[in-house]
Backbone as JSON Lines, residues from 0, in Angstrom:
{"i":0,"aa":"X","n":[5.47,33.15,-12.59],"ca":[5.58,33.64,-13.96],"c":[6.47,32.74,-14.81]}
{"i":1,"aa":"X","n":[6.99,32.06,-14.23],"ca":[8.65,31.34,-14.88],"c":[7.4,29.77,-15.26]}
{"i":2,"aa":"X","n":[6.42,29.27,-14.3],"ca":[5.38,28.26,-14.99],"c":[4.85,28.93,-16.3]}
{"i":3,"aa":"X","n":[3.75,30.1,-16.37],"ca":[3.58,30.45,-17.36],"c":[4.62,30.67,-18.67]}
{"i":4,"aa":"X","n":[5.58,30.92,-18.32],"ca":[6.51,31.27,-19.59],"c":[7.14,30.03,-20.02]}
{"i":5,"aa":"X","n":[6.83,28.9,-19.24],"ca":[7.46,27.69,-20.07],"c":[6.73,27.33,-21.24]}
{"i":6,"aa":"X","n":[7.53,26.29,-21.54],"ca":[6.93,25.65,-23.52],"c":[6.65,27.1,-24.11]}
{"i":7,"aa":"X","n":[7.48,28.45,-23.68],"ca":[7.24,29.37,-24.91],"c":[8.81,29.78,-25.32]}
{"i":8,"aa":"X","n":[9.65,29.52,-25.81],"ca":[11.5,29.57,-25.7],"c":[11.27,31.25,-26.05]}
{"i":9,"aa":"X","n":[12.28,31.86,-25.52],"ca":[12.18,33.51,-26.2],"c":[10.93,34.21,-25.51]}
{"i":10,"aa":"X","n":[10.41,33.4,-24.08],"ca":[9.7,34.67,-23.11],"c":[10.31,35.47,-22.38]}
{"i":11,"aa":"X","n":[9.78,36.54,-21.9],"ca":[10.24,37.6,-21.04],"c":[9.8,37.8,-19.53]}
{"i":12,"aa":"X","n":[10.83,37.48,-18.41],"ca":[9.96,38.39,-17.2],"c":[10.64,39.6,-17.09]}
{"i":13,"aa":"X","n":[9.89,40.29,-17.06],"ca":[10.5,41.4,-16.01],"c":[9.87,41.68,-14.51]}
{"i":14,"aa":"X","n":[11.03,41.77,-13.77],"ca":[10.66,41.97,-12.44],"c":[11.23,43.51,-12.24]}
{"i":15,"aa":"X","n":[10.11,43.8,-11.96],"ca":[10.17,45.5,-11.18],"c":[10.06,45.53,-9.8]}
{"i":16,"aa":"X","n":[10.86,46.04,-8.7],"ca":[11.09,45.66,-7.25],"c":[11.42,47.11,-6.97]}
{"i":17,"aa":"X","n":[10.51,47.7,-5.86],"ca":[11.03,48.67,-5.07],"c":[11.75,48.58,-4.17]}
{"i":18,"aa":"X","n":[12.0,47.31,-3.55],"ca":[13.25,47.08,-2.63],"c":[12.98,45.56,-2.36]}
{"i":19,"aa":"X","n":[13.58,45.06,-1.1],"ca":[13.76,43.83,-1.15],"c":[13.04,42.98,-0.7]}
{"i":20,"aa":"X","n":[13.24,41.7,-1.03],"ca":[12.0,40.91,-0.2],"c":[11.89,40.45,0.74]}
{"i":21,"aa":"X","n":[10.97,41.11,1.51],"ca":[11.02,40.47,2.78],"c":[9.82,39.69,3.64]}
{"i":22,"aa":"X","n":[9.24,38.93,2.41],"ca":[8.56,38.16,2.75],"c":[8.44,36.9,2.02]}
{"i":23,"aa":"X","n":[7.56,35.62,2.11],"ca":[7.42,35.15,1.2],"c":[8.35,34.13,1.04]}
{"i":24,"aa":"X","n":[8.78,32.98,-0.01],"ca":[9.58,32.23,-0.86],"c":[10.84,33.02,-0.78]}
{"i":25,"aa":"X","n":[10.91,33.43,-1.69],"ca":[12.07,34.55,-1.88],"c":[12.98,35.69,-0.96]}
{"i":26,"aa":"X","n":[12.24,35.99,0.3],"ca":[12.82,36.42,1.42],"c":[14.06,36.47,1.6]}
{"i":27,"aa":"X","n":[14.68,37.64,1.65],"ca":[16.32,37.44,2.02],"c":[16.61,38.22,3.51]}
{"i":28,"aa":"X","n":[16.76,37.14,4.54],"ca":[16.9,37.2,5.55],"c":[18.16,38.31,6.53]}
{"i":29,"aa":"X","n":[18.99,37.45,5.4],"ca":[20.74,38.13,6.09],"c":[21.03,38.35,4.49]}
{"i":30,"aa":"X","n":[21.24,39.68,4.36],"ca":[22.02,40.27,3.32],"c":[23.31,39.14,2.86]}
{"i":31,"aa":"X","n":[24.29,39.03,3.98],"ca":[25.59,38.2,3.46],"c":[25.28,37.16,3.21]}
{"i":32,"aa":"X","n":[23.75,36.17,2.99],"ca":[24.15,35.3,2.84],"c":[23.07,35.03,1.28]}
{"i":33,"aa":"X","n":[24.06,34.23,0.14],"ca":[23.3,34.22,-0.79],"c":[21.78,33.12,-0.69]}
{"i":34,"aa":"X","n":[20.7,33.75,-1.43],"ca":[19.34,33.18,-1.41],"c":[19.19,32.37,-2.28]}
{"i":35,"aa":"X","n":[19.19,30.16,-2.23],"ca":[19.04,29.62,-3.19],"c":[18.08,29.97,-3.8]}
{"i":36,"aa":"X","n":[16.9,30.35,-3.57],"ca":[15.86,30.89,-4.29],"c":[15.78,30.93,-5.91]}
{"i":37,"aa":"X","n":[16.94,31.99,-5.92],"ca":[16.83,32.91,-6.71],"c":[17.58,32.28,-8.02]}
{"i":38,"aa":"X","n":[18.56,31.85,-7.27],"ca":[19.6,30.59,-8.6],"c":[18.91,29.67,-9.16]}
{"i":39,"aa":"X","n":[17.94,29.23,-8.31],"ca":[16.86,27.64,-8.66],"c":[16.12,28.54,-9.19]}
{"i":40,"aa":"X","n":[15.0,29.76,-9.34],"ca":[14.2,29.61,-10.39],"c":[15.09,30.45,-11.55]}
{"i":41,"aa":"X","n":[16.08,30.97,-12.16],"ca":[17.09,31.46,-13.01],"c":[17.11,30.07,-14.05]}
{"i":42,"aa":"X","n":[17.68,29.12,-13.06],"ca":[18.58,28.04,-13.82],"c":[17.38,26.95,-14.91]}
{"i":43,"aa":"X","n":[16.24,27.53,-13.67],"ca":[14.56,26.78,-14.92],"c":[14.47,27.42,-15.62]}
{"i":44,"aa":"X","n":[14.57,28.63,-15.67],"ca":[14.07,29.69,-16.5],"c":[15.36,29.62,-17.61]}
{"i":45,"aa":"X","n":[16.49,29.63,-17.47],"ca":[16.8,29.4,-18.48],"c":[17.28,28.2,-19.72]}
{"i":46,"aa":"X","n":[16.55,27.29,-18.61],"ca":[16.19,25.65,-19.11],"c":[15.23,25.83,-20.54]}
{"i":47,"aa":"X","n":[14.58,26.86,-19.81],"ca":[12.93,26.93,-20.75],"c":[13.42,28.09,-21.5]}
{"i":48,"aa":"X","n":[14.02,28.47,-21.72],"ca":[14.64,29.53,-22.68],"c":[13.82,31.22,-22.37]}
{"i":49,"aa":"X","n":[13.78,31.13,-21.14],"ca":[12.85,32.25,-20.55],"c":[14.32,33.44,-20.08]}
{"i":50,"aa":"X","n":[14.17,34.55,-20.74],"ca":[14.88,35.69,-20.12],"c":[14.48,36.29,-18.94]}
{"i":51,"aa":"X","n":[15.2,36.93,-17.62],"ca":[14.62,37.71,-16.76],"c":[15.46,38.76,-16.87]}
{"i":52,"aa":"X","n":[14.54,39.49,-16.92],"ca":[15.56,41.06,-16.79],"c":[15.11,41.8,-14.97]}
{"i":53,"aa":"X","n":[15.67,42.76,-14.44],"ca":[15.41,43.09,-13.29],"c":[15.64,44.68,-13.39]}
{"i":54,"aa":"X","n":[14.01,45.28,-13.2],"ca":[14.26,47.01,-13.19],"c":[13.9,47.03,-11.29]}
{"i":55,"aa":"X","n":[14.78,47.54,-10.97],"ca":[14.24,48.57,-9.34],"c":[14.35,50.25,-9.29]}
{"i":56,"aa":"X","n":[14.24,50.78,-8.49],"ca":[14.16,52.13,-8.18],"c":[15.91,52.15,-7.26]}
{"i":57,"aa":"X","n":[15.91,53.37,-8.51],"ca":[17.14,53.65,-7.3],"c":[17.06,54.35,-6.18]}
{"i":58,"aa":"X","n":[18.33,54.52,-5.81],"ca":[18.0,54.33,-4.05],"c":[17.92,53.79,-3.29]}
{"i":59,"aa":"X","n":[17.3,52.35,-3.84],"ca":[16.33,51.68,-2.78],"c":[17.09,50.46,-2.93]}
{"i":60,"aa":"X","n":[17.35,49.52,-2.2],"ca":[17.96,48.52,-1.21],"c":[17.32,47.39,-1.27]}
{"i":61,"aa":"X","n":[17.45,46.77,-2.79],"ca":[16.64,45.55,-3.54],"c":[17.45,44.15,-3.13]}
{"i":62,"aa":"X","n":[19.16,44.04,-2.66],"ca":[19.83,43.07,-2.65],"c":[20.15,42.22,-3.77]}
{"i":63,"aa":"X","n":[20.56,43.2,-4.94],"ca":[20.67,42.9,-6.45],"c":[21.76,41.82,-6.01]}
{"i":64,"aa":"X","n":[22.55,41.23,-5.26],"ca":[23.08,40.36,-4.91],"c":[22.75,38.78,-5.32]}
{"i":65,"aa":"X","n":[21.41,39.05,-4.68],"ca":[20.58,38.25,-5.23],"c":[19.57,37.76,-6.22]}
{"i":66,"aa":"X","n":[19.0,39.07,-6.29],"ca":[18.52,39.24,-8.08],"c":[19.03,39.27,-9.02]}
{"i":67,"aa":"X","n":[20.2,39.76,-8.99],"ca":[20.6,39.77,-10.43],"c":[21.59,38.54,-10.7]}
{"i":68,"aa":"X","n":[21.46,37.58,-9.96],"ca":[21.61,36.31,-10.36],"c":[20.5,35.38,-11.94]}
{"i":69,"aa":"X","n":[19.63,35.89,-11.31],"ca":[18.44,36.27,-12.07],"c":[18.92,36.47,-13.6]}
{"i":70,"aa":"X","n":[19.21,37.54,-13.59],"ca":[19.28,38.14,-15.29],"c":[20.99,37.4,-15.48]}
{"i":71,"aa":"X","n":[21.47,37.45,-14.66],"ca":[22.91,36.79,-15.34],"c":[22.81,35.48,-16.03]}
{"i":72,"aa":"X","n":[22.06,34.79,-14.98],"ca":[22.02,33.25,-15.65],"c":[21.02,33.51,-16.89]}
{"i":73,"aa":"X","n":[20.27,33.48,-17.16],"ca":[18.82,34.4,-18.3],"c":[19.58,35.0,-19.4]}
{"i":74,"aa":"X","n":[20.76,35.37,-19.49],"ca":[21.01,36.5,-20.51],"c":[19.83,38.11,-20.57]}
{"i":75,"aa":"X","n":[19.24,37.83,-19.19],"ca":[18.55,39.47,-18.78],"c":[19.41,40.42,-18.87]}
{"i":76,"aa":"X","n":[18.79,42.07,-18.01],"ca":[19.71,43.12,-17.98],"c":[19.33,43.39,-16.58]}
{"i":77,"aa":"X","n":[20.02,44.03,-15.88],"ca":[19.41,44.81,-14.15],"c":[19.64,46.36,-14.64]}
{"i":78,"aa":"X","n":[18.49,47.07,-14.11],"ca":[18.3,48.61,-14.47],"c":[17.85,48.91,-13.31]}
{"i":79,"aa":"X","n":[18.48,50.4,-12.96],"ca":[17.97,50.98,-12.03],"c":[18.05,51.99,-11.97]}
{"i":80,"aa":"X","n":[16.32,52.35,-12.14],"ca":[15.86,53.71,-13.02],"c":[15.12,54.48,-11.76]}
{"i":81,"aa":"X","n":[15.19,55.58,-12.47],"ca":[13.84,56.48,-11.13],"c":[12.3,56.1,-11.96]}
{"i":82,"aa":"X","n":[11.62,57.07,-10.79],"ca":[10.05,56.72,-10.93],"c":[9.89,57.17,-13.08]}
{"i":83,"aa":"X","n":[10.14,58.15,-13.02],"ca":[9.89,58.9,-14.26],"c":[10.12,58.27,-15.79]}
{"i":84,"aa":"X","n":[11.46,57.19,-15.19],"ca":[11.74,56.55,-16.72],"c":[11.46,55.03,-16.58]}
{"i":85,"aa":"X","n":[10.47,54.87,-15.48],"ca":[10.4,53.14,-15.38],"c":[9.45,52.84,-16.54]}
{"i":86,"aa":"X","n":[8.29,53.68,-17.2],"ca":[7.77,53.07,-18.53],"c":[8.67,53.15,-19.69]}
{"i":87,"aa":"X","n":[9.58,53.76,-19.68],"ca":[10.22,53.59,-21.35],"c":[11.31,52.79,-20.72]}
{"i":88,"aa":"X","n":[11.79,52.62,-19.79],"ca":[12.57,51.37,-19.47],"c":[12.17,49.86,-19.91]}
{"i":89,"aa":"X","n":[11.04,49.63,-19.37],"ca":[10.05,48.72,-19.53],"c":[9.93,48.42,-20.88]}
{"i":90,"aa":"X","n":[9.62,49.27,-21.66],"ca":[9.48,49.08,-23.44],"c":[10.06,48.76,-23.49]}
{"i":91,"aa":"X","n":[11.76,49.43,-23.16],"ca":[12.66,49.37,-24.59],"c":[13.39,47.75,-23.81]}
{"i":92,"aa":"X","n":[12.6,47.41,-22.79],"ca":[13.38,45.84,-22.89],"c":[12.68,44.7,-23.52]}
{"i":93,"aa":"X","n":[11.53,44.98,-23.68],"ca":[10.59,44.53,-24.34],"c":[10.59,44.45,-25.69]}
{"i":94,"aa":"X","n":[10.91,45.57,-26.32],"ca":[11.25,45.47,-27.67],"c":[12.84,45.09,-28.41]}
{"i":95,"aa":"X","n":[13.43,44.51,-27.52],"ca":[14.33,44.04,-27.68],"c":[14.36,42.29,-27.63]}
{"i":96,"aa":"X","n":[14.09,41.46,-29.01],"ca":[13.87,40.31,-28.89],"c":[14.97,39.46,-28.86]}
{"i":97,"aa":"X","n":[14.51,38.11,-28.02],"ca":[15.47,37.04,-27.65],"c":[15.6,36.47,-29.03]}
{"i":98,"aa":"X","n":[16.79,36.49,-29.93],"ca":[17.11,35.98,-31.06],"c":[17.64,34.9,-30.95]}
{"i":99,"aa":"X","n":[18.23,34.39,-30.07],"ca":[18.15,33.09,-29.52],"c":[18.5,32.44,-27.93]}
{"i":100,"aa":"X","n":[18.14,31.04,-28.34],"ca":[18.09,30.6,-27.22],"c":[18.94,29.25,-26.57]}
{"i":101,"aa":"X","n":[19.15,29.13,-25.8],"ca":[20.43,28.02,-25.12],"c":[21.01,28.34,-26.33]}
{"i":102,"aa":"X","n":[21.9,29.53,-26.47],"ca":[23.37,29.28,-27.25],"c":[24.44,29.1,-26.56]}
{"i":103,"aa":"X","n":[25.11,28.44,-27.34],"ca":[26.58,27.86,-27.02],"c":[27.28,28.0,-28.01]}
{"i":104,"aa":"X","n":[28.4,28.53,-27.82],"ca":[29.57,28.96,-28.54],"c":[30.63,28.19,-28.18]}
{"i":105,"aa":"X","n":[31.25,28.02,-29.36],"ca":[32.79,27.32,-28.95],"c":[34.04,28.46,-29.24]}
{"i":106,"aa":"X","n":[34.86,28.78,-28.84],"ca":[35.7,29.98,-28.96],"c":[37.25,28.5,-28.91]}
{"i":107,"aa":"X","n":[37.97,28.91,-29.97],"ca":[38.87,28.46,-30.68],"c":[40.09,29.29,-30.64]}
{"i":108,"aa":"X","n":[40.98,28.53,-30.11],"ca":[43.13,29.83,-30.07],"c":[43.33,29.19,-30.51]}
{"i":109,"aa":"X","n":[44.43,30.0,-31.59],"ca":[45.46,29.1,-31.82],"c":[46.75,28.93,-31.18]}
{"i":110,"aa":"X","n":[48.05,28.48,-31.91],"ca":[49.33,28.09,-31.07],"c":[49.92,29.29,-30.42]}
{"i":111,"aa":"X","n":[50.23,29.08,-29.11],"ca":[51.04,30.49,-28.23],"c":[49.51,31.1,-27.55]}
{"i":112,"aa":"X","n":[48.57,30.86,-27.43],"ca":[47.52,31.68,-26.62],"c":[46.61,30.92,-25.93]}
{"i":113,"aa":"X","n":[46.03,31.31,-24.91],"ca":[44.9,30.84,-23.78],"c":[44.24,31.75,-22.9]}
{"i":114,"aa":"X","n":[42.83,30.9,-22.78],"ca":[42.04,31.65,-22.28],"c":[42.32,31.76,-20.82]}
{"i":115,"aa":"X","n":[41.96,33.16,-20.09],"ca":[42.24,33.77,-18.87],"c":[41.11,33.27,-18.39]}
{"i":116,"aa":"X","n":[40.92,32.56,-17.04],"ca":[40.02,32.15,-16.27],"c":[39.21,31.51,-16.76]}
{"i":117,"aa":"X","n":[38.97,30.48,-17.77],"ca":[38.0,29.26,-18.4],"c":[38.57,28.04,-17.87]}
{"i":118,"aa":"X","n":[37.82,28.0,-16.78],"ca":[38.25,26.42,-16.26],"c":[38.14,25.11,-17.29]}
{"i":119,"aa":"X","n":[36.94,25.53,-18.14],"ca":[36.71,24.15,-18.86],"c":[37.15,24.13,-20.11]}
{"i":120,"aa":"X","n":[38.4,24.69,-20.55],"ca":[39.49,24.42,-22.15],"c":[40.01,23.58,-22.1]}
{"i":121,"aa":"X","n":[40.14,23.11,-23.13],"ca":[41.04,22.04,-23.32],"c":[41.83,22.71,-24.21]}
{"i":122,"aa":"X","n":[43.0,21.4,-24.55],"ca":[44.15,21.78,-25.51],"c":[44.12,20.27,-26.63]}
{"i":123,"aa":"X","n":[44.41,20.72,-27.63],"ca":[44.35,19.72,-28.44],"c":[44.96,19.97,-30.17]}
{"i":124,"aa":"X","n":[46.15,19.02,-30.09],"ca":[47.4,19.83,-31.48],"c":[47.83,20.96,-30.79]}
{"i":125,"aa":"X","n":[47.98,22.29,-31.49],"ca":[48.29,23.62,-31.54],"c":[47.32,24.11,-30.95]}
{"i":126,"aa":"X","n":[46.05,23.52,-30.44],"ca":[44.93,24.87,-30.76],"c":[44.1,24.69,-29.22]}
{"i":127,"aa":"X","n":[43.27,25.52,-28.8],"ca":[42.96,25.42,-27.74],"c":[41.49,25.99,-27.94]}
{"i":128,"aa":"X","n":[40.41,25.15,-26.74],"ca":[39.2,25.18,-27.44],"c":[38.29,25.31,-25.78]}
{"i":129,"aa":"X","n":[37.5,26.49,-25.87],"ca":[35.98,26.19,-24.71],"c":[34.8,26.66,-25.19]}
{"i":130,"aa":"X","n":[34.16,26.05,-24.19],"ca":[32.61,26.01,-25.06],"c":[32.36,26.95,-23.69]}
{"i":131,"aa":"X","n":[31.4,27.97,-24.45],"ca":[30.61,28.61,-23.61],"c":[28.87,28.43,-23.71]}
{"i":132,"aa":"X","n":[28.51,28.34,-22.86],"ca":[27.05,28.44,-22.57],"c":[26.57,29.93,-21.96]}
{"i":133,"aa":"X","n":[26.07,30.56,-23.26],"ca":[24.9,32.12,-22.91],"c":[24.2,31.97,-22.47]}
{"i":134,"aa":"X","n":[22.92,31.19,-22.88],"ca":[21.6,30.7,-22.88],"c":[20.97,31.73,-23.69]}
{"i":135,"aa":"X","n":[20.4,32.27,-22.98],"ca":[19.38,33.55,-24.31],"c":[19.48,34.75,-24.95]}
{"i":136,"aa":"X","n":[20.13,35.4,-26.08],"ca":[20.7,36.48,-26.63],"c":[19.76,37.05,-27.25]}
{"i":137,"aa":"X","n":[19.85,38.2,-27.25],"ca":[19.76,39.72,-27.75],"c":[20.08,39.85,-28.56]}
{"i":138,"aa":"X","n":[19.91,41.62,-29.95],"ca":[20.61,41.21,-30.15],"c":[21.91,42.68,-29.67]}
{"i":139,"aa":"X","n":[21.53,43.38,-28.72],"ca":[22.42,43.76,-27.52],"c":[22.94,43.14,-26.72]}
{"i":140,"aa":"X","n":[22.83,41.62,-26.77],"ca":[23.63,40.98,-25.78],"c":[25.17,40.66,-26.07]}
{"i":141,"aa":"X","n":[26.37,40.95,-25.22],"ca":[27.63,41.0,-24.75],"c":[28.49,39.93,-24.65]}
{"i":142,"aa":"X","n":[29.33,39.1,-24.83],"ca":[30.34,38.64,-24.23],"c":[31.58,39.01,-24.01]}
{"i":143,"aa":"X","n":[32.32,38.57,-23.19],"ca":[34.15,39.52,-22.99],"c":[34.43,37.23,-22.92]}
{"i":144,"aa":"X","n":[35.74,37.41,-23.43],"ca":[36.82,36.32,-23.06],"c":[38.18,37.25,-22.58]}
{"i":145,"aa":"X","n":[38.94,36.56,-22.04],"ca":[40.29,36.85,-21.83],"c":[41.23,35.83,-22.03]}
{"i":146,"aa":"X","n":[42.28,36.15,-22.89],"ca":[43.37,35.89,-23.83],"c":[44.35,35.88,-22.86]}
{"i":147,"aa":"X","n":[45.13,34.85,-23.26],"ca":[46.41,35.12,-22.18],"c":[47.48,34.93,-23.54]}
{"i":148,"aa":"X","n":[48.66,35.4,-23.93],"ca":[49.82,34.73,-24.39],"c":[50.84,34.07,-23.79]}
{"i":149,"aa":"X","n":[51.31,33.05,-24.38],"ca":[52.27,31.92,-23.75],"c":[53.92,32.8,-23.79]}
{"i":150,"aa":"X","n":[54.68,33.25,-22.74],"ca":[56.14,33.8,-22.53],"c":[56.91,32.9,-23.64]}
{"i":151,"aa":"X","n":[56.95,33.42,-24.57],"ca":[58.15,32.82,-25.79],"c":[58.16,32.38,-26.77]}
{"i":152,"aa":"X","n":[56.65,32.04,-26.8],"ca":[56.14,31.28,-28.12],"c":[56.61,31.84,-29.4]}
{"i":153,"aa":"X","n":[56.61,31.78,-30.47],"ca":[57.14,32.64,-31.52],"c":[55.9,33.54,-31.95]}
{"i":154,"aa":"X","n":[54.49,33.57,-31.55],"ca":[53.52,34.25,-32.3],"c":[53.63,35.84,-30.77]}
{"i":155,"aa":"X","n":[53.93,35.07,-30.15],"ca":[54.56,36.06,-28.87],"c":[54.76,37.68,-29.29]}
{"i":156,"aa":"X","n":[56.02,37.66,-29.53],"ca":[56.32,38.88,-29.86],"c":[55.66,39.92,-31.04]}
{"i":157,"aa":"X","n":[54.72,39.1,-32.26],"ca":[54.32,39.66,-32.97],"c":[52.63,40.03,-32.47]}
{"i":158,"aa":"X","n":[52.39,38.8,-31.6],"ca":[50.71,39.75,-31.0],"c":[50.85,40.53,-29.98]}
{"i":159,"aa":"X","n":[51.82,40.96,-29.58],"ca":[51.65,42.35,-28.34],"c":[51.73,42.95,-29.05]}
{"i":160,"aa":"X","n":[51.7,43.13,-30.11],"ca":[51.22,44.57,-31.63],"c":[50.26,44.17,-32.23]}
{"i":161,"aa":"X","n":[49.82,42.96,-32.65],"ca":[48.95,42.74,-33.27],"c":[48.18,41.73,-32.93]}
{"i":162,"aa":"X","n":[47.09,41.29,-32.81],"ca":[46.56,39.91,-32.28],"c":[45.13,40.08,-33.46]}
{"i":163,"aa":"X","n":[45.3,39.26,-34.39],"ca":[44.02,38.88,-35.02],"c":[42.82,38.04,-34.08]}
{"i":164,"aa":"X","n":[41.75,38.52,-34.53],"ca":[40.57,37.8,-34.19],"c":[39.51,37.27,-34.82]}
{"i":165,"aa":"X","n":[38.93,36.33,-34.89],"ca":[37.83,35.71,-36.08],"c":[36.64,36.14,-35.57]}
């Protein structure tokens, strides 16, 4: 499906799975161990600006471990619905369009603050700078950063009350 949806930026898979695979390409053998599979066709798919979202049945023992590698890299969603609401599940991801595609954001601090767990910031003057890569947004789609403040700085004491944001 990830061939067909290329040269179209802003396609959709959805994969609906009653449990896991155990056959095939995709086969996940040993639970603990992660399935390249699943990262290698994600990382095309979101080359080609293709979303995957992932609905299963709950209950059931899909190894979202490995699928939902899937929708993470994609800017997808993972749902896990019973029998009864898997068609309006299905719609309402459907009618939710990819407004864009390979975005990248640059997120900008200023003096006295840094980002919590962004390996790839730099610092440069006062100000501190990382680029993030989404790939395909919604326009329900999410991001979180985490802020750290610097012990002493002078903007210090006035953002543990207040911290503006752009």
């Amino acid at each position: 499906s990830i061939g067909l949806a290329s040269g179209h930026a802003g396609s959709k898979i959805i994969l609906c799975t009653d449990g896991m695979a155990n056959n095939g390409v995709g086969a996940i053998g040993n639970r603990s161990e992660v399935c390249p599979f699943y990262g290698d066709i994600a990382r095309r798919a979101a080359e080609e600006g293709t979303c995957i979202s992932i609905v299963t049945m709950e209950g059931e023992d899909c190894s979202m471990e490995n699928l939902g590698i899937c929708a993470d890299l994609t800017g997808g969603s993972v749902d896990m619905v019973d029998l009864q609401s898997l068609s309006a599940k299905v719609g309402s991801m459907l009618a939710d369009p990819i407004m864009a595609t390979n975005l990248e954001v640059t997120l900008i601090l200023g003096q006295g603050t840094s980002f919590r767990g962004e390996a790839d910031s730099s610092s440069k003057g006062g100000a501190t700078t990382a680029v993030r890569r989404l790939g395909n947004a919604t326009a329900k789609s999410t991001a979180t950063v985490g802020l750290s403040l610097a012990e002493g700085s002078p903007s210090c004491s006035v953002a543990r009350h207040h911290m503006p944001v752009q």
